[in-house]
matplotlib code that plots the C-alpha trace (Angstrom):
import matplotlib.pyplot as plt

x = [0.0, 1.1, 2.2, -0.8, -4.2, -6.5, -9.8, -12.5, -15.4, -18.4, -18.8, -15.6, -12.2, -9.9, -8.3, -6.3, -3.2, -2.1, 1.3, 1.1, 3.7, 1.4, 4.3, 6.1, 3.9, 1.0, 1.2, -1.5, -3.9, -2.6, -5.6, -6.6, -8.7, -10.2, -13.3, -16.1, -18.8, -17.5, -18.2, -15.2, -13.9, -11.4, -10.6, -8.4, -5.9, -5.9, -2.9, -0.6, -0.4, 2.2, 3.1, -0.2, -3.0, -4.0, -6.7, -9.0, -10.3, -14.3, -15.6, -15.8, -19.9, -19.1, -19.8, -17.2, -14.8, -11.3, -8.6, -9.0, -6.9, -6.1, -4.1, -2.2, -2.9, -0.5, -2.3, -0.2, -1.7, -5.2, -5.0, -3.7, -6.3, -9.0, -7.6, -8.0, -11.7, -12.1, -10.3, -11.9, -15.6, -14.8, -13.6, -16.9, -19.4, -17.6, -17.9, -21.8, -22.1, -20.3, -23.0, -25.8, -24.9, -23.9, -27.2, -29.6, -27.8, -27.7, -31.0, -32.8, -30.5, -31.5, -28.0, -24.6, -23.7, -20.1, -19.9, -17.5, -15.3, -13.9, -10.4, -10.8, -11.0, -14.1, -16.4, -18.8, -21.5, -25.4, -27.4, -30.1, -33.1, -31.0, -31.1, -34.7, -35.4, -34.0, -32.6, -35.3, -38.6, -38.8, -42.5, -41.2, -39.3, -36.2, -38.1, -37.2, -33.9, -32.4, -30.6, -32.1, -30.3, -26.8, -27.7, -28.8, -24.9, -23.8, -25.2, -24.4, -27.9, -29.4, -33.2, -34.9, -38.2, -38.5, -37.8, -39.8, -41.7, -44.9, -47.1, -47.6, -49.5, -49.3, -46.9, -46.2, -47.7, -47.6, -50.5, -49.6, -52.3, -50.7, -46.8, -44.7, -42.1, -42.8, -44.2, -44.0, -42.7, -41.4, -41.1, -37.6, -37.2, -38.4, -37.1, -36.1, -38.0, -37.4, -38.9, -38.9, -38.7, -41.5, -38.5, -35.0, -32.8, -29.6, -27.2, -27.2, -25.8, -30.0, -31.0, -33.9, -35.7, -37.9, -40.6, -42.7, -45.6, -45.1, -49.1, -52.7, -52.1, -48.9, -48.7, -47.7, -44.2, -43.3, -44.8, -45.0, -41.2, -41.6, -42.4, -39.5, -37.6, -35.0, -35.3, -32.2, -31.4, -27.6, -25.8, -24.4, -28.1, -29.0, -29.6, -30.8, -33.7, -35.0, -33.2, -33.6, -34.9, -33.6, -36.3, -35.5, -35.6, -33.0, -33.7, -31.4, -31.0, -31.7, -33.7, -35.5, -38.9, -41.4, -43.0, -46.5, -47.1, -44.5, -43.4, -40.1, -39.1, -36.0, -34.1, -31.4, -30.6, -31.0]
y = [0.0, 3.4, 5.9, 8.1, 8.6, 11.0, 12.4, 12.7, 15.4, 15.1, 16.4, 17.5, 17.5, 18.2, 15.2, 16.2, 13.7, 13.0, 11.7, 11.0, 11.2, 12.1, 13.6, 10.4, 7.7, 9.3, 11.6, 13.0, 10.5, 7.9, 6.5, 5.8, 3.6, 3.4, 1.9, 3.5, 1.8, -1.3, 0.2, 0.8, 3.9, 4.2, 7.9, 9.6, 11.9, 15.2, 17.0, 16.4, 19.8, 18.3, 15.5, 16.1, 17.4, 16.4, 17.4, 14.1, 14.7, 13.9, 14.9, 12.5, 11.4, 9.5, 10.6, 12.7, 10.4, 11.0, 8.6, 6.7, 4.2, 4.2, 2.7, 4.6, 2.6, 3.8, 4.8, 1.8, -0.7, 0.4, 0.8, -3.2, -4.5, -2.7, -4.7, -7.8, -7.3, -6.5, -9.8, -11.9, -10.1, -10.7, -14.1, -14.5, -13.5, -15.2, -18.2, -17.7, -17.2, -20.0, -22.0, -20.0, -21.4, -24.6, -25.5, -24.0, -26.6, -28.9, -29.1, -27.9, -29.3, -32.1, -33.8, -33.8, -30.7, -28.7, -27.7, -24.8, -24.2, -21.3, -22.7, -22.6, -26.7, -28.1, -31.4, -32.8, -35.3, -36.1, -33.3, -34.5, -33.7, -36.3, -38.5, -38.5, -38.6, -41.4, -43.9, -43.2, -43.4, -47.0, -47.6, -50.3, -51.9, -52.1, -53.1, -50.5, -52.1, -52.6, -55.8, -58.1, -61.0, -58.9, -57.0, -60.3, -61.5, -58.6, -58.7, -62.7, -63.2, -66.7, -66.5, -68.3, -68.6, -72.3, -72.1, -74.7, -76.8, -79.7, -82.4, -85.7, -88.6, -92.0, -95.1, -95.1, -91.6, -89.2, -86.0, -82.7, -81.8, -78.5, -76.8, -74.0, -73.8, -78.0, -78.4, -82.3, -85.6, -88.5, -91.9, -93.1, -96.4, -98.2, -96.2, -93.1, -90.0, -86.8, -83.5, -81.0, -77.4, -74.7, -72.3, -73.3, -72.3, -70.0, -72.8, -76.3, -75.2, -75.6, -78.2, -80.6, -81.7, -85.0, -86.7, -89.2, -91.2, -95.0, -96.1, -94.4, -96.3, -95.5, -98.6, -99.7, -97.8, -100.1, -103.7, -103.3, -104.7, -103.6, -99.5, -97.3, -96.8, -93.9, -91.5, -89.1, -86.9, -87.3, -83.9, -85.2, -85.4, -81.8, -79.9, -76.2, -77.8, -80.9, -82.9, -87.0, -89.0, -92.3, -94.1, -97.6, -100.2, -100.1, -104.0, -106.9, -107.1, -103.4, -102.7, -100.2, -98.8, -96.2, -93.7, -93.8, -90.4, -87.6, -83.8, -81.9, -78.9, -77.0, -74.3, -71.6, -71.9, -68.4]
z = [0.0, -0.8, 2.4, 3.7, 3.9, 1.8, 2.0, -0.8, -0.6, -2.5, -5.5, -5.8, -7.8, -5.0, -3.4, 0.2, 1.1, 4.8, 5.0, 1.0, -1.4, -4.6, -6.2, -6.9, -6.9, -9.5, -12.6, -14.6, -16.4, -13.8, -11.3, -7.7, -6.4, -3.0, -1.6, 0.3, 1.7, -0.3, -3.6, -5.3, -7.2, -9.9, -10.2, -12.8, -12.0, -14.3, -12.6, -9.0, -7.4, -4.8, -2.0, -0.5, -3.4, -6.5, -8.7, -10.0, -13.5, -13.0, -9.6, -7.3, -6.6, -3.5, 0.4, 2.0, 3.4, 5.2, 6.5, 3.4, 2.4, -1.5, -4.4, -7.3, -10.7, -13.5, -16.7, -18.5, -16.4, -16.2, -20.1, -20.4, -17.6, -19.3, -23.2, -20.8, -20.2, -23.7, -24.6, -22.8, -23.2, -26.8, -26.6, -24.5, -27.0, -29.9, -27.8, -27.0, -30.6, -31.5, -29.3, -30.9, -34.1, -33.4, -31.7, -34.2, -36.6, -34.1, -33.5, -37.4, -40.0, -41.6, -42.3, -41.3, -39.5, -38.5, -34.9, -34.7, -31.3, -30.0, -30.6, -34.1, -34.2, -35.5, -35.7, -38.2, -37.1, -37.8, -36.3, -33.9, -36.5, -38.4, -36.2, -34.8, -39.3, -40.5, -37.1, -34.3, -36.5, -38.0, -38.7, -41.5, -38.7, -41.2, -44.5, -46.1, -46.2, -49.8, -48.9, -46.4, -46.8, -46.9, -43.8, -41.5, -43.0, -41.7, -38.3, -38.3, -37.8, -38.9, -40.1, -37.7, -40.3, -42.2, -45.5, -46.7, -44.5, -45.7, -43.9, -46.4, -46.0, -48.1, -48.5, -52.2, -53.3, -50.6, -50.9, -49.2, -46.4, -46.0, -47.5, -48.1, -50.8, -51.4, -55.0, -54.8, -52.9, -55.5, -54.2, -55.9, -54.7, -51.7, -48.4, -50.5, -51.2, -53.0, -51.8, -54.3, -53.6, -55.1, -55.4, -55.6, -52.3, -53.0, -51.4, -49.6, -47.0, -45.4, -42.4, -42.9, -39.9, -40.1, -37.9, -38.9, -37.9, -38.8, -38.5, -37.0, -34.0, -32.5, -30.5, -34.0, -33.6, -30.8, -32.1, -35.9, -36.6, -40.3, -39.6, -40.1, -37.1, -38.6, -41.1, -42.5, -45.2, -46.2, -47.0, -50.6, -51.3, -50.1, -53.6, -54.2, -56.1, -53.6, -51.1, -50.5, -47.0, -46.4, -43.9, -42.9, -39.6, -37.9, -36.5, -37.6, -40.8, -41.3, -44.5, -46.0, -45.7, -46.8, -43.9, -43.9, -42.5, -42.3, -41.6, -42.9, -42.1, -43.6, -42.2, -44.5, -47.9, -48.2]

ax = plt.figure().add_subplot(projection="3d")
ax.plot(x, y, z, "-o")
ax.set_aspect("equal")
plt.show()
């Protein structure tokens, strides 16, 4: 703290040192600050008359005051903290309007957007309206995808749906009571049926799952010895247009025979 004490009248220009040194601590358009009342007062000095008056270049609007403590602020200083404030005010508003535009885009544009920070640096993402457009709002629940198949590949999803699937009836010519994607059963041989697809799969690589019924009374399945007791479909005999089952007894000596009632399902091939 500088030496002394001053007082301040109202309303006027005049400033009175006590024990002050004005002389050599201010000069004309330096400042002094003091506090009154806890307000704070920055007043510039127009001329120093000597040690102990100076003459302030506004009048002061404060209450008369004496035994004042005060500080001498050179004009250089004042002048630097006062480009500070106008830096960082500056630096403030072209930050809030950074965020003014940034949001608006943010929030209204209807693709990608480029936020802008006040560092210069910069980032470009979907905006939100984007995103609630065209990810959030799926009323087609993903059917408006262009590739299906390519997209469950993607994912490594397996369709869970059957492919083809067909309830037959019959020992030498077998009628459908109800199929998808089956055009026909042929009877090749004795214990050996083709199923023939409506519409070709896109690969073998399918599964075909078979049950069958050997007779109307199931009692038969355990005391009919000539009822087929197994029925498979070998992969060599998997083809994108039908597939083959093998039905046979699996007693001693094992031998072929035709299913009297049966359902396939088949899995992939897509």
């Amino acid at each position: 703290m500088p030496a002394g004490t001053i007082t301040l009248t109202n309303n006027s220009t005049a400033v009175t040192g006590s024990g002050t040194a004005f002389a050599t601590e201010l000069k004309a358009n330096d400042f002094l600050v003091v506090v009154v009342g806890g307000t704070t007062y920055t007043l510039g000095v127009s001329a120093v008359g000597s040690a102990t008056a100076l003459t302030l270049t506004t009048a002061y609007g404060g209450p008369t005051i004496s035994g004042l403590a005060w500080t001498p602020i050179p004009n250089g200083a004042l002048v630097g903290i006062t480009a500070q404030i106008a830096a960082d005010t500056a630096r403030a508003i072209r930050g809030l309007n950074f965020d003014k535009a940034n949001w608006q885009q943010v929030y209204s544009a209807s693709g990608n957007v480029t936020v802008n920070l006040p560092d210069g640096s910069a980032f470009t993402g979907p905006s939100w309206k984007y995103l609630a457009d065209n990810m959030l709002n799926k009323s087609q629940n993903l059917n408006d995808v262009a590739n299906k198949a390519t997209a469950r590949a993607n994912l490594g999803l397996v369709d869970p749906v059957a492919t083809a699937w067909g309830l037959f009836a019959g020992t030498v010519s077998y009628s459908p009571s109800t199929t998808f994607n089956i055009s026909s059963v042929t009877l090749l041989q004795t214990g050996i049926m083709q199923v023939n697809f409506a519409t070709p799969m896109a690969n073998t690589n399918y599964a075909v799952n078979v049950s069958f019924d050997p007779d109307s009374d199931p009692v038969a399945y355990f005391t009919t010895p000539a009822v087929p007791r197994s029925a498979y479909v070998p992969q060599s005999q998997k083809n994108l247009s039908n597939f083959r089952i093998y039905s046979g007894v699996n007693s001693s000596p094992s031998s072929a025979t035709n299913m009297r009632f049966f359902n396939v399902s088949v899995f992939g091939g897509k």
